[in-house]
C-alpha positions as CSV (number, residue, x, y, z in Angstrom):
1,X,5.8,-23.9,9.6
2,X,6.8,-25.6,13.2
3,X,5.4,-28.5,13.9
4,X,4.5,-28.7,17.9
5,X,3.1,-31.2,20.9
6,X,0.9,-29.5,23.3
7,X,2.4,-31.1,26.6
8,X,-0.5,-30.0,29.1
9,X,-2.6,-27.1,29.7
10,X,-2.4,-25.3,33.1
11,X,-4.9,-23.2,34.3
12,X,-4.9,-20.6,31.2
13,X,-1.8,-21.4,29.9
14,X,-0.9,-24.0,26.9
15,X,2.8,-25.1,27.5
16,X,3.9,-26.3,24.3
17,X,7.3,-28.2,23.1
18,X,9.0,-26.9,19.9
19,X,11.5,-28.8,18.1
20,X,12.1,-32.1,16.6
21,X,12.8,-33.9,19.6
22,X,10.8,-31.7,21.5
23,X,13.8,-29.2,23.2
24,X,11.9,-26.2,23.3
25,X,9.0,-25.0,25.5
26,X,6.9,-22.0,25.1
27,X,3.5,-21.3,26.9
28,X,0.5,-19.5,25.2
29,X,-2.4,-18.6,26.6
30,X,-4.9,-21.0,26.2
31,X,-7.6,-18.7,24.9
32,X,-5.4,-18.1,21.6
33,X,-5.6,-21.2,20.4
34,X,-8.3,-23.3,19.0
35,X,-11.4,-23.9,21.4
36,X,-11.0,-27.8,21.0
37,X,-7.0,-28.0,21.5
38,X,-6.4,-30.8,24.1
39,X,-3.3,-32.2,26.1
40,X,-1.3,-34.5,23.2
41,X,-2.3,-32.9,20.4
42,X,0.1,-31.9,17.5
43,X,-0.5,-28.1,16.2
44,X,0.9,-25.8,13.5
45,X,2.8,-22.7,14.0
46,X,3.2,-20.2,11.2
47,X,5.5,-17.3,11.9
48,X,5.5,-14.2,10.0
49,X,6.7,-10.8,9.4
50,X,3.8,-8.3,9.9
51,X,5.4,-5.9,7.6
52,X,2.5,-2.8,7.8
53,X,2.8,-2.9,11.5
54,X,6.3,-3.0,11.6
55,X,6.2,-0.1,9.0
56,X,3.9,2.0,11.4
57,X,5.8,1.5,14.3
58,X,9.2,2.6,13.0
59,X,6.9,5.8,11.5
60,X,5.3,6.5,14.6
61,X,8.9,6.0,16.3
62,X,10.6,8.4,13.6
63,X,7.8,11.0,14.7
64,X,8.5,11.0,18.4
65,X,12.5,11.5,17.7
66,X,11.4,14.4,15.5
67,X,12.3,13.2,12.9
């Protein structure tokens, strides 16, 4: 899990610094996250494999080649 500082919201965008002293910056849009996120608060980020869809996509790619 990364731990992460919302730094400010713009328009529909949450720009968000990653890292433990904060390096990193990625923006989100705003209506992904939780309705009650504000500037300064700390979230969780949980990155995982999606394993079915990646499964899916390399069949449906496998079709297209003919294969």
């Amino acid at each position: 899990m990364i731990s992460a500082y919302v730094d400010r919201i713009e328009e529909d965008l949450a720009v968000i610094l990653l890292g433990e002293n904060e390096d990193y910056q990625i923006e989100i849009p705003s209506n992904l996250l939780p309705e009650d996120l504000a500037e300064g608060s700390y979230i969780n980020i949980e990155i995982s494999i999606d394993k079915k869809k990646t499964q899916d996509a390399l069949k449906e790619a496998m079709e297209l080649m003919g294969k």
